[in-house]
VOMI-980100 format. One record per residue: x, y negated, z negated of N, C-alpha, C in turn. Coordinates in nm, 3 decimals. Layout:
N
{n.east = X	n.north = Y	n.up = Z	ca.east = X	ca.north = Y	ca.up = Z	c.east = X	c.north = Y	c.up = Z}
...
// end
This chain:
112
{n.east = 1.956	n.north = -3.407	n.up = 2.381	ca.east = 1.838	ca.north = -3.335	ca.up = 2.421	c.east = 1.757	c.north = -3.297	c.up = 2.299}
{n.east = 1.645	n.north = -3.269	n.up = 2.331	ca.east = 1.535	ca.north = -3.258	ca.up = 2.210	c.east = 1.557	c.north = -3.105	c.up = 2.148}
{n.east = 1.608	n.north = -3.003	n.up = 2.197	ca.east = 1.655	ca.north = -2.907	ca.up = 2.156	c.east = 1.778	c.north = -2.850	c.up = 2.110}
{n.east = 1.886	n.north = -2.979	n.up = 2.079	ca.east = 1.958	ca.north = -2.972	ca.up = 2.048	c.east = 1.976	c.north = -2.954	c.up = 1.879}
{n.east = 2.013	n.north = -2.878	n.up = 1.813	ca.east = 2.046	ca.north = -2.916	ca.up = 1.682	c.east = 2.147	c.north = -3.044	c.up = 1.649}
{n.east = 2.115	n.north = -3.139	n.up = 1.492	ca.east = 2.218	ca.north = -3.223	ca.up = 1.533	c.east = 2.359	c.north = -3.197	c.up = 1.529}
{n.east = 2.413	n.north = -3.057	n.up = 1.476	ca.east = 2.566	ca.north = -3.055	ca.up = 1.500	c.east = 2.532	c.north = -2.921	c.up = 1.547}
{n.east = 2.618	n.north = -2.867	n.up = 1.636	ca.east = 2.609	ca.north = -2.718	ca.up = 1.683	c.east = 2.777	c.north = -2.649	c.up = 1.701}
{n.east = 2.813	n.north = -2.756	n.up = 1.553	ca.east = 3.001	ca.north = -2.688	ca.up = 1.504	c.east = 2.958	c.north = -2.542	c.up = 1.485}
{n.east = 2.866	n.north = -2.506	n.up = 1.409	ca.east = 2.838	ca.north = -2.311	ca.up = 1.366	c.east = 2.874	c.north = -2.280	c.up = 1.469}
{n.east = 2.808	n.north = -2.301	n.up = 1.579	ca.east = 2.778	ca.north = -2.218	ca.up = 1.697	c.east = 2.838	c.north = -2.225	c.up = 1.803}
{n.east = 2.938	n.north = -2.274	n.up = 1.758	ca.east = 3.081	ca.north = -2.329	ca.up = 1.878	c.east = 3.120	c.north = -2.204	c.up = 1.950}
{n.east = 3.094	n.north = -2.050	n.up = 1.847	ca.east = 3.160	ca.north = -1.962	ca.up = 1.942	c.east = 3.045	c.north = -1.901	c.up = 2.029}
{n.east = 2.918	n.north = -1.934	n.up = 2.006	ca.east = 2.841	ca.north = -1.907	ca.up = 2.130	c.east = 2.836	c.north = -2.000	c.up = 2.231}
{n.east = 2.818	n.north = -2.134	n.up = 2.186	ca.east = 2.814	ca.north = -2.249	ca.up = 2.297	c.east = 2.934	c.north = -2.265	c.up = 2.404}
{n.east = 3.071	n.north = -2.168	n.up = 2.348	ca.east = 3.191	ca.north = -2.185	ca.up = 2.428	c.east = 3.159	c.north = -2.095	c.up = 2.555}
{n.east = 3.039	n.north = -1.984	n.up = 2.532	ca.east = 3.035	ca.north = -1.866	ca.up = 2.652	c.east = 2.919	c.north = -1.926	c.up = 2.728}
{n.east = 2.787	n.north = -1.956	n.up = 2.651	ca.east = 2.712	ca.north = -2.083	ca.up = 2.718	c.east = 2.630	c.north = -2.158	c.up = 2.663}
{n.east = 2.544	n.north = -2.229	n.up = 2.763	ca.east = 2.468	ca.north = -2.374	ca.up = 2.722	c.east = 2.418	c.north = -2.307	c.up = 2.621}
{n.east = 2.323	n.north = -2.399	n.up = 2.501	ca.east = 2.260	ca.north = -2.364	ca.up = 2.423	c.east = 2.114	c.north = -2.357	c.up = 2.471}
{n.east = 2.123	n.north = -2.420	n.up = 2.554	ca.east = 1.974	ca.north = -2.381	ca.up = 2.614	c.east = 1.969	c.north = -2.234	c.up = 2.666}
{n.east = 2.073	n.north = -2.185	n.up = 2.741	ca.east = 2.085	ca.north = -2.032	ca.up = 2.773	c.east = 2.063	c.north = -1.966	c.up = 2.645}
{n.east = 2.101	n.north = -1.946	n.up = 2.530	ca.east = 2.094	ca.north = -1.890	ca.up = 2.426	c.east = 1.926	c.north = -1.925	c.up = 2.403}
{n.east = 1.850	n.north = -2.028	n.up = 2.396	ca.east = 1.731	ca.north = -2.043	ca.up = 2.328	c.east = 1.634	c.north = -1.944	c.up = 2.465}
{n.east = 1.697	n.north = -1.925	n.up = 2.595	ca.east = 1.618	ca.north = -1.826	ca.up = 2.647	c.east = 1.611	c.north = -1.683	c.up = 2.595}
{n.east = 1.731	n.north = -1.691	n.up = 2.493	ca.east = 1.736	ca.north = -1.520	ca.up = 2.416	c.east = 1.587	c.north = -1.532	c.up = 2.346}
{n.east = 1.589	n.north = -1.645	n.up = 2.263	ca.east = 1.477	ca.north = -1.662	ca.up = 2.191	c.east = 1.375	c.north = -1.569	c.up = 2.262}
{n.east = 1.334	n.north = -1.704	n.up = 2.331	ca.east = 1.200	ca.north = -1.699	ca.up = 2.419	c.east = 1.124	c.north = -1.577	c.up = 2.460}
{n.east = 1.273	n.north = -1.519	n.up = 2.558	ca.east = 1.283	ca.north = -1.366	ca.up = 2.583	c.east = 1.263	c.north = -1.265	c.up = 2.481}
{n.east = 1.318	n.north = -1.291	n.up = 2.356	ca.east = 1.263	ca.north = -1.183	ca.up = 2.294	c.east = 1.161	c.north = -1.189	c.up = 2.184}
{n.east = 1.093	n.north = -1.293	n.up = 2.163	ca.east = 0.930	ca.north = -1.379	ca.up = 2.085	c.east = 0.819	c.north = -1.287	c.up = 2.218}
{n.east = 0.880	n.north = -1.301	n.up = 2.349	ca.east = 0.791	ca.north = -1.243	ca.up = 2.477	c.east = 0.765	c.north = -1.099	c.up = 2.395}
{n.east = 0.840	n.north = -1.048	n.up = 2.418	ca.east = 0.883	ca.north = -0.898	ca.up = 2.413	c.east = 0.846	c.north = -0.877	c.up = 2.299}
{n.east = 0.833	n.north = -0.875	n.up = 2.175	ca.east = 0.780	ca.north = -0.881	ca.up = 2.067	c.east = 0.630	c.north = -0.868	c.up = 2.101}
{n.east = 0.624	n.north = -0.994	n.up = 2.101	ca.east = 0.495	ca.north = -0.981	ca.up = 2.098	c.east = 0.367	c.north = -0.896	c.up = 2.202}
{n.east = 0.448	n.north = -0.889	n.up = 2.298	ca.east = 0.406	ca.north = -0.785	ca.up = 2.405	c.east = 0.380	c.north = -0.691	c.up = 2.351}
{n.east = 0.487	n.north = -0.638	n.up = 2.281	ca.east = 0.497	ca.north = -0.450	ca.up = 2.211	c.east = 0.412	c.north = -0.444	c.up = 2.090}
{n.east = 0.339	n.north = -0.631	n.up = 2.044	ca.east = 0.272	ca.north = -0.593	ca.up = 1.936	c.east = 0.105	c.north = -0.529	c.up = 1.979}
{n.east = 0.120	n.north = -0.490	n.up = 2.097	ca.east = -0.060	ca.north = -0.431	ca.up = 2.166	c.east = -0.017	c.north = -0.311	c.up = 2.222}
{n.east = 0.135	n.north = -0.281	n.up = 2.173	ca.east = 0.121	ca.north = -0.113	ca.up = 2.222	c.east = 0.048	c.north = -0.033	c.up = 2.095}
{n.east = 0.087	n.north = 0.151	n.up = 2.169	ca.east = 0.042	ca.north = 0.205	ca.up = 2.076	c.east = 0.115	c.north = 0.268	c.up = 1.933}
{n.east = 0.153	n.north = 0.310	n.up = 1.827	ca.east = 0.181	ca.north = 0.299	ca.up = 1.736	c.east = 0.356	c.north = 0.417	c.up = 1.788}
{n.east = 0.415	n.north = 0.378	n.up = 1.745	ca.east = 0.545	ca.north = 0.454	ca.up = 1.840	c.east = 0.635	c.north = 0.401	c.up = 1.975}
{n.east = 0.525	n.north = 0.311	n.up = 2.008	ca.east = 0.586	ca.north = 0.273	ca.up = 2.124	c.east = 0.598	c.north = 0.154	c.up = 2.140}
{n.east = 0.639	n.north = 0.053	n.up = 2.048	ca.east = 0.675	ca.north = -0.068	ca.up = 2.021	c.east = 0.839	c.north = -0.143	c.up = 1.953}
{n.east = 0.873	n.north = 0.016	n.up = 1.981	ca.east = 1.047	ca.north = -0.028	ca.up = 1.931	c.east = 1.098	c.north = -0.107	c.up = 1.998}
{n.east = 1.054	n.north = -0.119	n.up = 2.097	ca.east = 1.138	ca.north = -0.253	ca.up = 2.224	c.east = 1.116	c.north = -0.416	c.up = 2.129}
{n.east = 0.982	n.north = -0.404	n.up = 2.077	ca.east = 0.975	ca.north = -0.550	ca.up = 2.030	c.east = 1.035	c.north = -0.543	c.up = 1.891}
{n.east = 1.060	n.north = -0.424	n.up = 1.813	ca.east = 1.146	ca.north = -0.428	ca.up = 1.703	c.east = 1.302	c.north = -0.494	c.up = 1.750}
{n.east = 1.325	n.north = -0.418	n.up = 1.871	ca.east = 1.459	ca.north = -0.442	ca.up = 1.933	c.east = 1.520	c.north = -0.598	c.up = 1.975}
{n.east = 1.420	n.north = -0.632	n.up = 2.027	ca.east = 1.411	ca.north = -0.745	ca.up = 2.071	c.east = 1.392	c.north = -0.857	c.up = 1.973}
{n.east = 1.273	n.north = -0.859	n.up = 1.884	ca.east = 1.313	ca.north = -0.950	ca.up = 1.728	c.east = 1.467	c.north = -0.942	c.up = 1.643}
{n.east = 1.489	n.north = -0.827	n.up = 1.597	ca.east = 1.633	ca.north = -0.770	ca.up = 1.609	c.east = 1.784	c.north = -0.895	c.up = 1.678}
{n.east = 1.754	n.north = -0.853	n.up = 1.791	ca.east = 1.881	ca.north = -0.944	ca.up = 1.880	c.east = 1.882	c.north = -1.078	c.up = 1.819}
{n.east = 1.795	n.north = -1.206	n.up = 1.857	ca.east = 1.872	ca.north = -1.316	ca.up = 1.850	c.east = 1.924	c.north = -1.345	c.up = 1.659}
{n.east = 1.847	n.north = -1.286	n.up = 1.583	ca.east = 1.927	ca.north = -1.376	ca.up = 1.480	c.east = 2.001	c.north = -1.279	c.up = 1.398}
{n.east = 2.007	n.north = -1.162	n.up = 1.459	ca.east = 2.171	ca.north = -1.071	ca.up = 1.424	c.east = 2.275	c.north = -1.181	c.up = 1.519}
{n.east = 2.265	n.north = -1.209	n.up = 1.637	ca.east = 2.350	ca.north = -1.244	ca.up = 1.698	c.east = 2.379	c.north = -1.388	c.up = 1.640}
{n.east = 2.304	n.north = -1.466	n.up = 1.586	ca.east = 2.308	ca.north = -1.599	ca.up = 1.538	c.east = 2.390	c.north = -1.565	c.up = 1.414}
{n.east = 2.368	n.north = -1.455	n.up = 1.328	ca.east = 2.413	ca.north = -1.432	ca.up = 1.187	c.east = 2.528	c.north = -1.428	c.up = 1.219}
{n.east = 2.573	n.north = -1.304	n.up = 1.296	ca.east = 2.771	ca.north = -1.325	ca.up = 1.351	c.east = 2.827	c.north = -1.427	c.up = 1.367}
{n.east = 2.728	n.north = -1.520	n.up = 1.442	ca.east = 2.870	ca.north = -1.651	ca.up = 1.453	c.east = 2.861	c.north = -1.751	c.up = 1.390}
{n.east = 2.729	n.north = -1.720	n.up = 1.276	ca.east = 2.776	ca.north = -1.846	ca.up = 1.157	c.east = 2.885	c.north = -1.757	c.up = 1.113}
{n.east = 2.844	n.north = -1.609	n.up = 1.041	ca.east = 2.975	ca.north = -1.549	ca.up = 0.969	c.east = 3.109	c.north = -1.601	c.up = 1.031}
{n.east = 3.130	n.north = -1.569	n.up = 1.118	ca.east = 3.245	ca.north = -1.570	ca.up = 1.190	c.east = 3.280	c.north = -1.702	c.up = 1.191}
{n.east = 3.241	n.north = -1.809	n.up = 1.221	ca.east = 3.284	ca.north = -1.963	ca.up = 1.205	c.east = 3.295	c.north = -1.979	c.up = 1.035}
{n.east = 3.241	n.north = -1.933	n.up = 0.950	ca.east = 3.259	ca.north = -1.979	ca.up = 0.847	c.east = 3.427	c.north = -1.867	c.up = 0.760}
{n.east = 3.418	n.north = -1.738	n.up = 0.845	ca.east = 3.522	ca.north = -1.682	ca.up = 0.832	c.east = 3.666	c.north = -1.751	c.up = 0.889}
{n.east = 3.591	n.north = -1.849	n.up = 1.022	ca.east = 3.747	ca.north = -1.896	ca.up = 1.035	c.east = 3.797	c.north = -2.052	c.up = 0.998}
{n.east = 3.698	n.north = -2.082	n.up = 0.939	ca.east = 3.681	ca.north = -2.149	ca.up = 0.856	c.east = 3.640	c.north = -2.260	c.up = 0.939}
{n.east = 3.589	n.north = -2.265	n.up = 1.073	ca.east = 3.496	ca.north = -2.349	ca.up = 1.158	c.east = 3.422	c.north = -2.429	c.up = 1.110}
{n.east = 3.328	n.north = -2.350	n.up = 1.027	ca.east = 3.205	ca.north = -2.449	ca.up = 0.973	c.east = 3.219	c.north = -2.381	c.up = 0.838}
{n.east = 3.218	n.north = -2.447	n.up = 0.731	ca.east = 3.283	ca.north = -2.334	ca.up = 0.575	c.east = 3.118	c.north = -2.327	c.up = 0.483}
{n.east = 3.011	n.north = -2.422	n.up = 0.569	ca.east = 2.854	ca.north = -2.375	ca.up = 0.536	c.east = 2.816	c.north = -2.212	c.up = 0.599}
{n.east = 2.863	n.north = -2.199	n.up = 0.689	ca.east = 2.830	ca.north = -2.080	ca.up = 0.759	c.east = 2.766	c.north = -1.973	c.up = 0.709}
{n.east = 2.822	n.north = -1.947	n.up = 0.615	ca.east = 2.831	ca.north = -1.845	ca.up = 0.547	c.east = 2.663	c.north = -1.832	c.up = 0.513}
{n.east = 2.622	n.north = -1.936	n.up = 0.437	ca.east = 2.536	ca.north = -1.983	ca.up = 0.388	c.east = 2.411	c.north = -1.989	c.up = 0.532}
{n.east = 2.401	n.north = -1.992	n.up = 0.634	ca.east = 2.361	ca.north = -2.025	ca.up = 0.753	c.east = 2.312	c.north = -1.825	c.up = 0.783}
{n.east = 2.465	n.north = -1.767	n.up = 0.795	ca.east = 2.476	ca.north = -1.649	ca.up = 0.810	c.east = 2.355	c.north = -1.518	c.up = 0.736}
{n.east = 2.331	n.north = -1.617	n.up = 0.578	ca.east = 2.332	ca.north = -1.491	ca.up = 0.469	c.east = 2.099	c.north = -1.506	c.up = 0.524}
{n.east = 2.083	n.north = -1.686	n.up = 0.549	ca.east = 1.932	ca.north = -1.670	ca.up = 0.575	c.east = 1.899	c.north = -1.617	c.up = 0.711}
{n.east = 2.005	n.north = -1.622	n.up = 0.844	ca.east = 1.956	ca.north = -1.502	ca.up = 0.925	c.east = 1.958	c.north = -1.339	c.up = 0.902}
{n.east = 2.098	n.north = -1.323	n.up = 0.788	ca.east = 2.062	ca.north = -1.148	ca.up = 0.760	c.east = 1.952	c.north = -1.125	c.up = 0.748}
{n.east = 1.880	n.north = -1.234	n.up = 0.612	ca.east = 1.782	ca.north = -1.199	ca.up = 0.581	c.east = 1.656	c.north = -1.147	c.up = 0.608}
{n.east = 1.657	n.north = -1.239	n.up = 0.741	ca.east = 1.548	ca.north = -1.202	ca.up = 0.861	c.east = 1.597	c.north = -1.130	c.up = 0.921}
{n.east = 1.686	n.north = -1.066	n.up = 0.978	ca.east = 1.695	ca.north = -0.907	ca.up = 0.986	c.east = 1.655	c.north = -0.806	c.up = 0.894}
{n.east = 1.693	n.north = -0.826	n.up = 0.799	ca.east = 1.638	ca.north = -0.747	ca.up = 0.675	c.east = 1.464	c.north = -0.722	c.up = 0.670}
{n.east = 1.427	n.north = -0.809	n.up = 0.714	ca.east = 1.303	ca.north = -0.841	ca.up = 0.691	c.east = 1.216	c.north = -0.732	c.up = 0.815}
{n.east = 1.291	n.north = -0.739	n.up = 0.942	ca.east = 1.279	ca.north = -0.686	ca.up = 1.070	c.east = 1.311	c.north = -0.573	c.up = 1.003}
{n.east = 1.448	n.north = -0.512	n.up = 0.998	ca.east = 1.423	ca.north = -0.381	ca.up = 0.981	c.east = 1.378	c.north = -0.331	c.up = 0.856}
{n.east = 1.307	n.north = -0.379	n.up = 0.803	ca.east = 1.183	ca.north = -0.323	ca.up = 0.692	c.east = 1.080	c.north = -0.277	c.up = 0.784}
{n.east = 1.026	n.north = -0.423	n.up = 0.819	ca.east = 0.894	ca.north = -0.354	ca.up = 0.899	c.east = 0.884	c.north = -0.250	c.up = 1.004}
{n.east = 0.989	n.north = -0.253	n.up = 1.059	ca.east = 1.041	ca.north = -0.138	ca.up = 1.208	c.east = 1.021	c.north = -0.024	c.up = 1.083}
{n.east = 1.076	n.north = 0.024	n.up = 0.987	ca.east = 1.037	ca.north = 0.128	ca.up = 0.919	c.east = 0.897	c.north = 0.151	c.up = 0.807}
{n.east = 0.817	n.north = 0.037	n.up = 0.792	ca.east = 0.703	ca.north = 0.099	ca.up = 0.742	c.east = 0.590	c.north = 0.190	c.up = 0.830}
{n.east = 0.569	n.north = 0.270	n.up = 0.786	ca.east = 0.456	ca.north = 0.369	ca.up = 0.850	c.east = 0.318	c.north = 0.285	c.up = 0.858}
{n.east = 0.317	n.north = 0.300	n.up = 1.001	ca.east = 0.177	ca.north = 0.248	ca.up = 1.061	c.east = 0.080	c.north = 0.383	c.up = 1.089}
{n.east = -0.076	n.north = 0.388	n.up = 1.051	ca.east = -0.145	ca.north = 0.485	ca.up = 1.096	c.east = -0.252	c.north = 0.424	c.up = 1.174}
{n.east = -0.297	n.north = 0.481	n.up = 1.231	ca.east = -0.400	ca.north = 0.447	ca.up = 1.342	c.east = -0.543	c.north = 0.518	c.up = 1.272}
{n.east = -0.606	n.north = 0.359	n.up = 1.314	ca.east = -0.744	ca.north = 0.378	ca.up = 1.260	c.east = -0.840	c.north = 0.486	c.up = 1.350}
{n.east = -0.893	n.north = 0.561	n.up = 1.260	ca.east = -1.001	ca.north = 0.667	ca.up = 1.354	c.east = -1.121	c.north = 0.585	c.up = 1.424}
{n.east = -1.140	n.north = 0.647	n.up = 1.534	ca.east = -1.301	ca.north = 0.562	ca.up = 1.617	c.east = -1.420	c.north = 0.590	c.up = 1.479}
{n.east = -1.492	n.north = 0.454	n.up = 1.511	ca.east = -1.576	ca.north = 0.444	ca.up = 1.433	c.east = -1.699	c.north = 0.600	c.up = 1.497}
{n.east = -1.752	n.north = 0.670	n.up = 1.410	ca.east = -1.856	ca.north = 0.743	ca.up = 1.453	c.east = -1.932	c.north = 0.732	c.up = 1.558}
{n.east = -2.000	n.north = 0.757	n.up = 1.697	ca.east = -2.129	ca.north = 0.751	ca.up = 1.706	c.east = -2.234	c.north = 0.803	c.up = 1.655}
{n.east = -2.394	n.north = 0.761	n.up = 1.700	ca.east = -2.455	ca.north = 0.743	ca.up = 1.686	c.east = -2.555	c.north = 0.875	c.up = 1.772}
{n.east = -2.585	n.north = 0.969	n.up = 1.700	ca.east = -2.618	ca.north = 1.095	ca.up = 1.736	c.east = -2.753	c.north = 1.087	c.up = 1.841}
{n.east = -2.805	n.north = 1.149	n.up = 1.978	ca.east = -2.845	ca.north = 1.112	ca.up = 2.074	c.east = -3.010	c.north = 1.169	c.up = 1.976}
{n.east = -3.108	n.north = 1.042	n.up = 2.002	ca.east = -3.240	ca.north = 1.123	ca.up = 1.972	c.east = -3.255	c.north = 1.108	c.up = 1.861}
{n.east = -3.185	n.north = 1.013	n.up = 1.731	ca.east = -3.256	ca.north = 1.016	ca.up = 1.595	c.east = -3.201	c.north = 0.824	c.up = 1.627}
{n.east = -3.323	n.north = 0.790	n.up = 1.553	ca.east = -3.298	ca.north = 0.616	ca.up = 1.528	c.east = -3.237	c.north = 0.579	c.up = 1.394}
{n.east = -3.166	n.north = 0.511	n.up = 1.395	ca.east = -3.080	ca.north = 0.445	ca.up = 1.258	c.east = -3.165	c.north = 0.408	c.up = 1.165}
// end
């Protein structure tokens, strides 16, 4: 299948619980959700922090873990560029966002 990676040894201990296509709906599901929460208002978008968050913490565990059991012995290596993008996630979940003030109007009865 076209969405197959060509070996999916890493990911043997997710593919054993299910399809890999079930897993790429984590994706999907949470790219949705993300990006949804990126048009809330400033506070109320932790769901799409949450949701970016999930799939490649969960991807990072089971390279670790396959390369811990010595499954796939790249893993590790697989493991350390999804931390990263967690890392990356929870940076931005903690930089301070401020909200821009309304631009002025335009006072009733004098022309610009």
């Amino acid at each position: 299948m076209i969405y197959d990676p060509p070996t999916t040894v890493g990911l043997s201990i997710l593919t054993d619980h299910c399809r890999l296509s079930t897993w790429a709906w984590l994706w999907i599901g949470a790219g949705l959700i993300a990006a949804g929460s990126a048009f809330l208002q400033i506070g109320r978008d932790w769901a799409g922090f949450a949701a970016a968050f999930a799939p490649p913490s969960v991807w990072a565990l089971a390279y670790a873990a396959a390369a811990a059991t010595g499954i796939y012995s790249r893993g590790g290596f697989v493991a350390v560029w999804y931390l990263t993008i967690v890392g990356i996630i929870m940076w931005a979940a903690t930089v301070p966002e401020y909200s821009v003030p309304p631009a002025p109007r335009p006072r009733k009865g004098k022309a610009p």
